[in-house]
N, CA, C and O of each residue as an XYZ file, in Angstrom:
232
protein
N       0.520    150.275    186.726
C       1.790    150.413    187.392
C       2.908    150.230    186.368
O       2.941    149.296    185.568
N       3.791    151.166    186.457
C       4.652    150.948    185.508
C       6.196    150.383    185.978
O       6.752    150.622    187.050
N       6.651    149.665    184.989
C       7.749    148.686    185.265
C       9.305    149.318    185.778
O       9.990    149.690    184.825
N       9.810    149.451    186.855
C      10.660    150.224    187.503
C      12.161    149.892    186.189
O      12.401    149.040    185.334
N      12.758    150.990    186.661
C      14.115    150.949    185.786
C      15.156    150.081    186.607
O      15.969    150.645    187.340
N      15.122    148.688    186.474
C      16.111    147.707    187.176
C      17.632    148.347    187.557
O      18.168    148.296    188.664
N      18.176    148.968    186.321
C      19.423    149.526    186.136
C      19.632    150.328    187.183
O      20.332    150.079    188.164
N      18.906    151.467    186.924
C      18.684    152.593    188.709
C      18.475    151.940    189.560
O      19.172    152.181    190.545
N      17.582    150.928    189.683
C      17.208    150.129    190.987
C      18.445    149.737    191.614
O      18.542    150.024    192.807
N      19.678    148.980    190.917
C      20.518    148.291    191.101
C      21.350    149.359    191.471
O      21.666    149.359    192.661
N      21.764    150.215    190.818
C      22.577    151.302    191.167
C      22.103    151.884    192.666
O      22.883    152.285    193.531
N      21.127    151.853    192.736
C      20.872    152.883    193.741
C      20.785    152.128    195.333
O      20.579    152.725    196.389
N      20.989    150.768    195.169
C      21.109    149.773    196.169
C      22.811    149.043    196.085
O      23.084    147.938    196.553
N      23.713    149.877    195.444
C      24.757    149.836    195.371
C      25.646    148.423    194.622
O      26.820    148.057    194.671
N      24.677    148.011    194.086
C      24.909    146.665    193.062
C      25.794    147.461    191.587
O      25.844    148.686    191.482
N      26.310    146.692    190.752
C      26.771    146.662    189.837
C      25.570    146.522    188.569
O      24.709    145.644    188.521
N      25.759    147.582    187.619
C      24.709    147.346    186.458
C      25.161    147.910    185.266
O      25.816    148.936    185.079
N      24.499    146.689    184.114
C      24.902    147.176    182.254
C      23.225    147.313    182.044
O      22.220    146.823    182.559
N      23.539    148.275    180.976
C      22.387    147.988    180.031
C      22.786    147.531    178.454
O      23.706    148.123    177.889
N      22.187    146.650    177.898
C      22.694    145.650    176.433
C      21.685    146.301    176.158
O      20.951    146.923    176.927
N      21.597    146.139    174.709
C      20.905    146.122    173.258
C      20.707    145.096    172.373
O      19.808    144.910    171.553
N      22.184    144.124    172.809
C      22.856    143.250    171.532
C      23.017    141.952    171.878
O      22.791    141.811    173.080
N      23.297    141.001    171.365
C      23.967    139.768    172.007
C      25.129    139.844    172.245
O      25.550    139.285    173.258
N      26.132    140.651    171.277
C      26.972    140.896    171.697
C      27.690    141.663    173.108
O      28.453    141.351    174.022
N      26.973    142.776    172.674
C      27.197    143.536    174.621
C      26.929    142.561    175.408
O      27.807    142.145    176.165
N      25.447    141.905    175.386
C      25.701    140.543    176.692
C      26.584    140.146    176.728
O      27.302    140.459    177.678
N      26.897    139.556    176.092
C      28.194    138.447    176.160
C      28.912    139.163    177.157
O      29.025    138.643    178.267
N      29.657    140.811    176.823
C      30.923    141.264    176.885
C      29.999    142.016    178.436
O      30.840    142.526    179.177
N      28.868    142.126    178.877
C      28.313    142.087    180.059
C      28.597    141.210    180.978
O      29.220    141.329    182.034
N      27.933    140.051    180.338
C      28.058    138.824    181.038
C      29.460    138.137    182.175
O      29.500    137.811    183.361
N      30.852    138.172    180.603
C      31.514    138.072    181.424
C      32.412    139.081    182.281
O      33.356    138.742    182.994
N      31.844    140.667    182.036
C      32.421    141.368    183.098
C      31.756    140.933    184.597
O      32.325    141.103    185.675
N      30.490    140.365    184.417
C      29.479    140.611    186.079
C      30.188    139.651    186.803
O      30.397    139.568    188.013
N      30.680    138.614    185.443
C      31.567    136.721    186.392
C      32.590    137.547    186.869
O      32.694    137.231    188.055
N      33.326    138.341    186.646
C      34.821    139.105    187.091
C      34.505    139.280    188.025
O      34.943    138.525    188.893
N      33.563    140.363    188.426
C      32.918    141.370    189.610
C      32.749    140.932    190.844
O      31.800    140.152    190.923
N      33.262    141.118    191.769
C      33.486    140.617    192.982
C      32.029    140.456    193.958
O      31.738    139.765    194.935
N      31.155    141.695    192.958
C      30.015    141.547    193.698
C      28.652    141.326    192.781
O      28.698    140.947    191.611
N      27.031    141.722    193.738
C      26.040    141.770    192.631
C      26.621    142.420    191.697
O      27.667    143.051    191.852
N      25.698    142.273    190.160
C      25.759    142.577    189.071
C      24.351    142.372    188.643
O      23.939    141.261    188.976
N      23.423    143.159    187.959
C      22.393    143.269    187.236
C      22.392    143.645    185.804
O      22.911    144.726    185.527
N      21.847    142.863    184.763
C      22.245    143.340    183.417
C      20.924    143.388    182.415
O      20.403    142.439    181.829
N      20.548    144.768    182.401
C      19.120    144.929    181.683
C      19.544    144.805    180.884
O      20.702    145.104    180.594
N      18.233    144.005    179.837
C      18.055    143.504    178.488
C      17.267    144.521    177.789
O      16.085    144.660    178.101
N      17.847    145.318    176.786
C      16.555    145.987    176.084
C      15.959    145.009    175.349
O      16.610    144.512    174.430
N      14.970    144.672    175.545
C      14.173    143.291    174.709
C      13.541    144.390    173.219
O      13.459    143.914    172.087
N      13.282    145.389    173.439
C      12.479    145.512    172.396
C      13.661    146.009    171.331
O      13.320    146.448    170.232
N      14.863    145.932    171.650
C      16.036    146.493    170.483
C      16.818    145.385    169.898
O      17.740    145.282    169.089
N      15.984    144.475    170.729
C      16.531    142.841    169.963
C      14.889    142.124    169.450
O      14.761    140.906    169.333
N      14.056    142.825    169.261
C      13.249    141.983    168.435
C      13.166    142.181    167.125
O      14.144    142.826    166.746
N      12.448    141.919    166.280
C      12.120    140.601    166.302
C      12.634    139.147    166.922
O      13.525    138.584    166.286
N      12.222    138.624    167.901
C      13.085    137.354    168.112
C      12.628    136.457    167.663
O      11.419    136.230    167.724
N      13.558    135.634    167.036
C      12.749    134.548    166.588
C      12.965    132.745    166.811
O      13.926    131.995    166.638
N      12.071    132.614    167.104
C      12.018    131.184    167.928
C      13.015    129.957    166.619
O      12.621    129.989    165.453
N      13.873    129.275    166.879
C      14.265    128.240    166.168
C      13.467    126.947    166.550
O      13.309    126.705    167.746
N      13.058    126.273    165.794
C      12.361    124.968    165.977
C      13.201    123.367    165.465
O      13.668    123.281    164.330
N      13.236    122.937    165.830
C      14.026    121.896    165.500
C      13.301    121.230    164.504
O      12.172    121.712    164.599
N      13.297    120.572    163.790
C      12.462    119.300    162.874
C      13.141    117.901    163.239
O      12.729    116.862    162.722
């Protein structure tokens, strides 16, 4: 089964939706969805931000 396109999903149930790449676009996602009077959905392309890499504390 393959993993539905959230973005269309959201759109098509009349919600608000971004698609990011970046940390940056989140951000500038993020705080448009807090503005937005209503839902908001904000796909992550995960695979255009990897490598991710875990920080570890010592």
């Amino acid at each position: 089964m393959a993993t539905p396109d959230f973005h269309d999903v959201a759109v098509a149930f009349g919600a608000r939706a971004a698609r990011v790449a970046s940390a940056e676009r989140f951000e500038d996602a993020f705080v448009e969805a807090l503005r937005y009077a209503g839902p908001t959905v904000i796909h992550v392309d995960m695979a255009a931000l990897s490598p991710l890499r875990p920080t570890l504390s010592t």
